[in-house]
LOLOBA-311499 format. One line per 4 residues: number of its first residue (from 1); for each residue x, y, z of C-alpha. Coordinates in steps of 0.02 Angstrom, whole numbers, plus 50000, padded with zeros to 5 digits. Example, Ala and Ser with C-alpha at 12.3 -4.5 7.8 and 13.67 -1.06 7.14 Angstrom:
BEGIN
1 = 50615 49775 50390  50684 49947 50357
end
This chain:
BEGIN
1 = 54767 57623 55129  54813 57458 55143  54696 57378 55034  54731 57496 54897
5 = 54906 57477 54897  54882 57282 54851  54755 57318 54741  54868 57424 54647
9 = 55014 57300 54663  54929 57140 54651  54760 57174 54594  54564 57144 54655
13 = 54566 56964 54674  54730 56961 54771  54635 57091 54872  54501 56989 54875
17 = 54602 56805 54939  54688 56903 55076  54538 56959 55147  54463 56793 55176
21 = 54609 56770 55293  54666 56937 55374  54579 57105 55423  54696 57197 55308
25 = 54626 57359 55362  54681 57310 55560  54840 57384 55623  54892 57218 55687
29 = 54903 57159 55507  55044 57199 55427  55074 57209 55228  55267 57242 55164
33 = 55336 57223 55005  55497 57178 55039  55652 57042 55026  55743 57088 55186
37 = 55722 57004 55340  55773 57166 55420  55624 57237 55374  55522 57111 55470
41 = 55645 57099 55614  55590 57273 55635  55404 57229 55669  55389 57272 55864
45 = 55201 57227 55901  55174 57093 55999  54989 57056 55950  55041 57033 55760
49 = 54903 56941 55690  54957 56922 55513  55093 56969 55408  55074 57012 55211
53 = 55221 57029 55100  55170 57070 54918  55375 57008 54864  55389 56844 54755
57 = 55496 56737 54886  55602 56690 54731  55692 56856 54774  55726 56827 54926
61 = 55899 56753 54975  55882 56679 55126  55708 56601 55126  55710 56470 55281
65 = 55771 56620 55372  55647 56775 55332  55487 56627 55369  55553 56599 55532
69 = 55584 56772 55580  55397 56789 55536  55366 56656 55594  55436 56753 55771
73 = 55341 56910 55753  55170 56816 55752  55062 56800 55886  55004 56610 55924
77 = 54871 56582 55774  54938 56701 55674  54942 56723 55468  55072 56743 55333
81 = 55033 56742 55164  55167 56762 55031  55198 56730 54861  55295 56639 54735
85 = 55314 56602 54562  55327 56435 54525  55441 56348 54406  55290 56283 54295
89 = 55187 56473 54311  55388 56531 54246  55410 56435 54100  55216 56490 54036
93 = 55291 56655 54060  55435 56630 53939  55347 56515 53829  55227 56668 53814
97 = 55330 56805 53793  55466 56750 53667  55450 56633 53489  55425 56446 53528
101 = 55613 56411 53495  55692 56554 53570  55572 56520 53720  55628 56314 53749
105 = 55816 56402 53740  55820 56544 53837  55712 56414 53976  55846 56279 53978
109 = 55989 56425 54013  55900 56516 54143  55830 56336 54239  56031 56276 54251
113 = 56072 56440 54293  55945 56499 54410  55908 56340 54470  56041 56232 54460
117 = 56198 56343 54483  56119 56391 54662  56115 56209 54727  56282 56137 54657
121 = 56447 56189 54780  56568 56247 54653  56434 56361 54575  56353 56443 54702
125 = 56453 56580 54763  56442 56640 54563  56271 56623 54567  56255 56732 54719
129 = 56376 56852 54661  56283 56880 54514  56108 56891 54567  56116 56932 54755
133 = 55998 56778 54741  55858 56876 54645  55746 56793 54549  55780 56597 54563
137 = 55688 56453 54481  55587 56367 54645  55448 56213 54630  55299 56249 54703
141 = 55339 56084 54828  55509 56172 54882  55410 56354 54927  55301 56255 55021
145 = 55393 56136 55096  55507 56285 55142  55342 56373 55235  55290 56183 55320
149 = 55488 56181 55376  55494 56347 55481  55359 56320 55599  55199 56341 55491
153 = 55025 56227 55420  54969 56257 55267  54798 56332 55247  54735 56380 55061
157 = 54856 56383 54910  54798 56477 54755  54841 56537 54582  54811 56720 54544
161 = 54885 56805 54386  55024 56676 54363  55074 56685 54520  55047 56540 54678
165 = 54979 56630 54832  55004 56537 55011  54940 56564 55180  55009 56471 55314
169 = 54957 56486 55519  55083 56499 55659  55109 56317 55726  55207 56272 55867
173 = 55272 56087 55765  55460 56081 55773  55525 56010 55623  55690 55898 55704
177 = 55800 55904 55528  55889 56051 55539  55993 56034 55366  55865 55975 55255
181 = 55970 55882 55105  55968 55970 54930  56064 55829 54848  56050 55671 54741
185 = 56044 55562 54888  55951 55603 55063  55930 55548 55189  55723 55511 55275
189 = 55665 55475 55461  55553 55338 55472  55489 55228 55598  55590 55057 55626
193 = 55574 54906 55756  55533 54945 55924  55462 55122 55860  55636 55187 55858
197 = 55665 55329 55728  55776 55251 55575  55874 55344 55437  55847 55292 55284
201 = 55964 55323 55117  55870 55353 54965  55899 55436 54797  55782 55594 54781
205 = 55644 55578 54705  55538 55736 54736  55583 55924 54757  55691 55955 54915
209 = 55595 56005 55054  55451 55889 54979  55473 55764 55131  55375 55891 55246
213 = 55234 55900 55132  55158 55737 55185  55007 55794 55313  54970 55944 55167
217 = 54960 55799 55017  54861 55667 55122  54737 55811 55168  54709 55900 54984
221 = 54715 55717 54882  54685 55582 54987  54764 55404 54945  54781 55321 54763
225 = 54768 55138 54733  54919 55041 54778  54933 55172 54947  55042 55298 54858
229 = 54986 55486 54886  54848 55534 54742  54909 55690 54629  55073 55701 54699
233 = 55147 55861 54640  55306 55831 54751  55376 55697 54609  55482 55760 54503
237 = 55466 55690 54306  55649 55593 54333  55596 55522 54494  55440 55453 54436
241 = 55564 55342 54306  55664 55326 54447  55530 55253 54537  55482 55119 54391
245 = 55639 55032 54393  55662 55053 54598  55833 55136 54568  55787 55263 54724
249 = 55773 55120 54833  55956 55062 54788  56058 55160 54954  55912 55047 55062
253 = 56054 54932 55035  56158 55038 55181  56020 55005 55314  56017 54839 55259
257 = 56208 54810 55301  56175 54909 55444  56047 54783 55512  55899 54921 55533
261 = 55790 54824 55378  55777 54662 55325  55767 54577 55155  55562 54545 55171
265 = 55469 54653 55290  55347 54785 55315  55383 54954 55221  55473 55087 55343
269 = 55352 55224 55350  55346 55391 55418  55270 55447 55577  55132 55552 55461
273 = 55099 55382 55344  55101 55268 55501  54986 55376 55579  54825 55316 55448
277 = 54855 55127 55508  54714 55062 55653  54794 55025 55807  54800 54847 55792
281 = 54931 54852 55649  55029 54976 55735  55050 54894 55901  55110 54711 55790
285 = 55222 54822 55705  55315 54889 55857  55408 54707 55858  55445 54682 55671
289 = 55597 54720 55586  55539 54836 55400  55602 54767 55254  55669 54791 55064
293 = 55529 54693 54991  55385 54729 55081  55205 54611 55070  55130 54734 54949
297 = 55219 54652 54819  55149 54479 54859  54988 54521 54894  54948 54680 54789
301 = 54829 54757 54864  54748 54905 54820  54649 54995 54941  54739 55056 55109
305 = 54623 54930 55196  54697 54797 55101  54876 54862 55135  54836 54835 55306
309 = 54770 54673 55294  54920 54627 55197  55031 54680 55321  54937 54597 55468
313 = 54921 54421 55382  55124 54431 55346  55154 54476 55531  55059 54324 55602
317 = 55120 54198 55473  55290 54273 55502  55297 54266 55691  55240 54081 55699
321 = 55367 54038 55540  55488 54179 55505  55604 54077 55379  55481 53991 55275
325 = 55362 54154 55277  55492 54271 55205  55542 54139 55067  55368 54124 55014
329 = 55342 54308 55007  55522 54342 54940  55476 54211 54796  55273 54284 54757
333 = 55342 54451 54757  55484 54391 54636  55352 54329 54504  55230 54468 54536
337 = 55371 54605 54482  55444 54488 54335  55300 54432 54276  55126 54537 54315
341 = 55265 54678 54319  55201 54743 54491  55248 54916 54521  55209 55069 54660
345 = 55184 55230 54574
end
């Protein structure tokens, strides 16, 4: 019954991917097509193994809120898989279905309006009021950041029929931000002196939500040269420029003032980034300030090996000469970036 209604809603190979993660046919599995949290809040078994809704989550208003109340009804282990049409799979929709010009218009109107309107503050009660929140324009980095933020890990992400299928497992991580920032600048926990958590002020960059992606990046791609996360579809194409020129590290200036960085130091890193280095590196780091201009610009190293060589060489030169180190990094990172135009991607 079960597997017939999502092959008539979704179709054999949606059958087919849901399957390889949940005994649909089991009455501990559970498959709803629905927007309502109420309609999962009314789920009373307490051996749920998996919960299917066959509803794009870009209908459904409150999204944080309906994962975590599935998140609830789950037993320890336990499977969602969802939905969502992504802002790329939408405008190959439109582009599709009207005339080329018609198409690039009608997609600028309904991203400012579908996507836009709901983040700004003076535009979002309209936006609600007109849509009930039906139908928004959402990156595939925010829907999953969204699932990694209420309590799940990531397990297989597919495209079926223009649409991006996730299934996530029931963790017990607790994610410590809880007002994740939608707005130009935001805020980012990273690791300073003395392993105390810092707060650093940068302009965004990636998709909100994006930040929680990390562990689910490293896994699927790996590193690039230069350290940077390979295939990185949680850059957006304004942050990338962004990047080039280093505007989004402008606001570092705050921590700066504040005393948590330095001018040259180590880059502040997240816990999940940190996590790759050996142990060595880690414990010399524990006594070193991070800093705006960090060795990888003097050094320019490729590999994350040589990152952490880097690093390691500028923490012994700079704890037996901590003046005349930082100058002579300050001044080979100076002609690197001027002149062999040195760049992270």
């Amino acid at each position: 019954m079960k597997k017939d209604l999502i092959a008539k809603e979704q179709g054999e190979e949606t059958v087919e991917f849901i399957s390889k993660h949940a005994d649909i046919q089991s009455e501990n599995t559970y498959v709803v097509k629905t927007l309502d949290t109420f309609n999962i809040e009314a789920i009373e078994n307490a051996n749920c193994s998996a919960i299917v809704n066959l509803q794009k989550i870009n209908d459904i208003r409150g999204i944080n809120d309906f994962f975590k109340e599935t998140n609830s009804k789950l037993s320890e282990g336990g499977i969602f898989i969802g939905c969502v049409e992504t802002n790329l799979q939408r405008q190959t929709r439109i582009l599709k279905k009207f005339p080329f010009i018609i198409a690039r218009i009608y997609f600028l109107f309904d991203f400012v309006f579908k996507r836009v309107f709901p983040k700004l503050f003076l535009t979002r009660k309209l936006y609600f009021f007109v849509t009930a929140g039906r139908n928004r324009v959402l990156p595939k980095a925010e829907a999953l950041g969204k699932l990694v933020f209420s309590g799940f890990k990531i397990v297989e992400v597919k495209e079926i029929k223009n649409l991006t299928y996730f299934v996530g497992t029931k963790t017990n991580k607790s994610i410590p931000d809880k007002h994740p920032s939608f707005g130009f600048f935001f805020k980012m926990q990273r690791v300073g002196k003395d392993n105390k958590p810092i707060t650093v002020y940068k302009i965004r960059t990636m998709h909100p939500y994006a930040e929680y992606l990390q562990e689910y990046v490293y896994e699927q791609n790996k590193l690039q040269d230069g350290g940077k996360f390979k295939n990185d579809f949680r850059v957006t194409s304004w942050g990338r420029f962004f990047r080039k020129l280093w505007i989004d590290e402008l606001p570092m200036v705050v921590n700066f003032l504040k005393g948590e960085i330095k001018l040259v130091g180590v880059r502040p890193l997240s816990a999940q980034y940190l996590s790759l280095y050996n142990e060595e590196l880690k414990e010399k780091r524990i006594h070193a300030k991070p800093g705006l201009v960090p060795p990888f610009y003097a050094d320019l190293p490729v590999t994350l090996d040589e990152i952490m060589q880097s690093e390691s060489r500028y923490l012994d030169l700079h704890k037996a000469h901590p003046f005349k180190t930082d100058c002579a990094y300050f001044f080979k990172a100076f002609k690197n970036i001027v002149f062999k135009n040195a760049r992270t991607n």
